[in-house]
VMD Tcl script that draws the C-alpha trace (Angstrom):
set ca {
  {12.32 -213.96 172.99}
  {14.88 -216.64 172.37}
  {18.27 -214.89 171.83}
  {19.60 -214.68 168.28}
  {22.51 -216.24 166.64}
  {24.96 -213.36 165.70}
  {26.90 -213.97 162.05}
  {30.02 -212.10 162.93}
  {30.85 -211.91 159.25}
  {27.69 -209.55 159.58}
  {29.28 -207.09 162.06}
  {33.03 -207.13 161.53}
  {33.10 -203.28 162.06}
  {31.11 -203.27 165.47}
  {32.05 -204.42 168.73}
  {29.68 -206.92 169.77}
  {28.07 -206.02 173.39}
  {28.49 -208.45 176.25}
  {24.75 -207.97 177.03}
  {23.87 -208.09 172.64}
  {21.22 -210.74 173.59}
  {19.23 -208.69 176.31}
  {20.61 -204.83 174.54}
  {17.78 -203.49 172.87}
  {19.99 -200.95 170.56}
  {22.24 -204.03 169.60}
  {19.47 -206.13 168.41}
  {17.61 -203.62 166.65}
  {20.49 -202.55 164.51}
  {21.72 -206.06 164.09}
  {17.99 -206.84 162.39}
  {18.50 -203.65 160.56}
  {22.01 -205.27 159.09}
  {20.85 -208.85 158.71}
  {17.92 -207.24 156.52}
  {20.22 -204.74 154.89}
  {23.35 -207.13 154.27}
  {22.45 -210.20 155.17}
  {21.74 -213.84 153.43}
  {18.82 -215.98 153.66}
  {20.76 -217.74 155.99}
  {20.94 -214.75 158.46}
  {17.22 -214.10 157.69}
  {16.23 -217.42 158.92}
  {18.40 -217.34 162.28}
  {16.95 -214.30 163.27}
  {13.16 -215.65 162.86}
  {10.55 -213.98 160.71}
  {8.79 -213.30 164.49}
  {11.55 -211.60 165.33}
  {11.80 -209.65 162.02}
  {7.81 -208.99 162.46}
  {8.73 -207.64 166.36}
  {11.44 -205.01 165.30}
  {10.32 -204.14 161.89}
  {8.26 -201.13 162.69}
  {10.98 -199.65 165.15}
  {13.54 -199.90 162.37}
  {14.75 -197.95 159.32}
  {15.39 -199.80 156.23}
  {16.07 -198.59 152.56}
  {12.56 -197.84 151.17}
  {12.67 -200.94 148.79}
  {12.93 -203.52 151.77}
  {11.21 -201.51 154.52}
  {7.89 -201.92 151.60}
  {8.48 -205.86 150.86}
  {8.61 -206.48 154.61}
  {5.41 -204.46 155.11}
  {3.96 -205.93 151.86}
  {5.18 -209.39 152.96}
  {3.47 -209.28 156.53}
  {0.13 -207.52 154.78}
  {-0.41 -211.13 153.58}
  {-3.56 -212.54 154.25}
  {-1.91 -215.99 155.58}
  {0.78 -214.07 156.92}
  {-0.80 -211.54 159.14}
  {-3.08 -214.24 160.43}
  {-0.16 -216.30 161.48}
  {1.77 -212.43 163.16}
  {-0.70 -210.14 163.42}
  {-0.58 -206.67 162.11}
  {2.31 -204.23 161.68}
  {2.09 -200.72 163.49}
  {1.56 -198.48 160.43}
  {4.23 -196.41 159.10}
  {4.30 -193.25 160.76}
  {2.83 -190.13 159.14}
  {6.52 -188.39 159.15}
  {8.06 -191.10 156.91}
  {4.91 -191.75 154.73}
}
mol new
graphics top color blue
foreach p $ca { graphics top sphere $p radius 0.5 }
foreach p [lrange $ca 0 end-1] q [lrange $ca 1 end] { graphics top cylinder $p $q radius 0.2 }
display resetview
């Protein structure tokens, strides 16, 4: 995966990891704020692939965690990504 432009305005209250680009923990909850607090802007840094990758290990607020899923249940979509793991049984 190509690494992904941080928006420091985006984590002002987190110390930024040496290793952010290859730290699994960092990037997961920096996808989690970009989708939570970020602009379009940040949106488009991070990739929609990227966004696809990550989406099923994160938690969002119900409202975006279901227009991410609805938005990569797309016909055109989900041939261009492929499918989303479903959402587990526990959160369902």
């Amino acid at each position: 995966m190509k690494p992904i432009p941080i928006n420091e305005k985006l984590v002002w209250d987190y110390d930024i990891p040496e290793d952010a680009q290859e730290n699994e923990a960092f990037l997961r909850w920096y996808v989690t704020r970009v989708l939570t607090n970020g602009t379009s802007t940040d949106i488009r840094a991070v990739g929609i692939s990227t966004i696809h990758d990550y989406l099923p290990d994160i938690f969002l607020p119900r409202e975006i965690d279901e227009f991410w899923r609805w938005y990569f249940s797309q016909p055109h979509v989900k041939e261009r990504y492929g499918d989303i793991n479903p959402v587990p049984a526990a959160v369902a």
